[in-house]
C-alpha positions in Angstrom: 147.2 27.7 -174.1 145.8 24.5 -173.2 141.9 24.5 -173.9 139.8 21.9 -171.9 136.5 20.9 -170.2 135.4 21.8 -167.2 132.8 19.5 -164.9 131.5 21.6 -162.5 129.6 19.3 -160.9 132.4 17.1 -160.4 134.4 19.6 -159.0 131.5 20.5 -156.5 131.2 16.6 -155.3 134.7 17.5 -153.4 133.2 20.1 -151.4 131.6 18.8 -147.6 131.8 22.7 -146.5 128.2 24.0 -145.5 129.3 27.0 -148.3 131.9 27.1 -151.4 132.2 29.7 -154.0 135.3 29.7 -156.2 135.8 30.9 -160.2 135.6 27.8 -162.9 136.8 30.3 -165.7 137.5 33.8 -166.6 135.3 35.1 -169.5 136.2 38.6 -170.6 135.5 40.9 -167.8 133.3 37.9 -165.7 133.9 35.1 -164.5 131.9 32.0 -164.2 131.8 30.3 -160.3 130.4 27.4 -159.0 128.9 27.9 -155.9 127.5 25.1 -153.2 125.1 26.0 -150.6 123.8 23.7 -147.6 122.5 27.4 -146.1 121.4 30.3 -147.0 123.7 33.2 -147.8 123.4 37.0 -146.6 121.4 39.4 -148.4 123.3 41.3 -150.5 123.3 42.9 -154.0 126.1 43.8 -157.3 125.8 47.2 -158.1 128.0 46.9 -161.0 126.4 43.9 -163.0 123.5 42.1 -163.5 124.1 38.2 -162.2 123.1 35.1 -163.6 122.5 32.2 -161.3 121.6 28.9 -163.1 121.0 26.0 -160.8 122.5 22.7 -161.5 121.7 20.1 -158.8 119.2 20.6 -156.4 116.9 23.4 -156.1 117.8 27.3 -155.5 115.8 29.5 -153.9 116.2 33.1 -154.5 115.0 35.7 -152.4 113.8 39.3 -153.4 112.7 42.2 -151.2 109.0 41.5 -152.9 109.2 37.9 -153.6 110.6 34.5 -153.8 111.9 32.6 -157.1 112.4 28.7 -157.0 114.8 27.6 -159.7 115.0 24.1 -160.8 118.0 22.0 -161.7 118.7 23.3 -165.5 117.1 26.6 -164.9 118.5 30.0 -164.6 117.3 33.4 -163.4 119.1 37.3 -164.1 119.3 38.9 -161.5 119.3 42.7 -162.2 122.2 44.7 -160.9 121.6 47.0 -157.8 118.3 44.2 -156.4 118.6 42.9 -153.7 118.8 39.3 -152.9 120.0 36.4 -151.1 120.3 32.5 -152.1 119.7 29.3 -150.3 119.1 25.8 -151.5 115.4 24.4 -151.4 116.4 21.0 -150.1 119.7 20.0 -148.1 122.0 21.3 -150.8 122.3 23.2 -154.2 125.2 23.5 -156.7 124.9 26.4 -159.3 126.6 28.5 -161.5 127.0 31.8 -161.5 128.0 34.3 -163.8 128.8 38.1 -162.6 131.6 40.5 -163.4 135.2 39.5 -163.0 135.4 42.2 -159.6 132.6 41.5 -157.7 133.2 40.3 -154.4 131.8 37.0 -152.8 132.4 36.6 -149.5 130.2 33.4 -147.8 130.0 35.7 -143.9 
């Protein structure tokens, strides 16, 4: 098994779509993705697991029922399973990671 770094920012500078998701590695039963956002994505929520969403470049907005988070570039917020949510960048564009169970679904519709 060939162990090696991962730059996920790197990998996100390929992307010109106005949203990307894909999985960077496999941990256990999760998975870590980078995600890159130029919109907002649908509300939704993981009824499973609890997500983490740490923002690398740009700013993230998160969006609650009851309220509104801003997370800066080296910042991360938990999302508790079963709330409901929705992302979108606080500029043009945001690149984060995420980290969620290995079976939740992310679709970008």
């Amino acid at each position: 098994m060939a162990i090696a770094t991962i730059d996920p920012l790197r990998e996100a500078s390929r992307v010109a779509d106005d949203w990307k998701n894909w999985v960077l590695a496999n941990v256990n039963d999760h998975v870590v993705r980078v995600s890159v956002l130029t919109r907002a994505f649908h509300w939704h929520r993981h009824v499973n697991s609890d997500e983490v969403l740490l923002a690398l470049e740009g700013s993230l907005i998160v969006d609650f029922e009851d309220q509104s988070l801003s997370v800066a570039a080296g910042q991360f917020v938990r999302v508790p399973r079963n709330v409901l949510h929705r992302t979108r960048p606080g500029g043009e564009r945001v690149v984060t990671l995420s980290f969620e169970h290995k079976d939740t679904s992310v679709t970008g519709e």
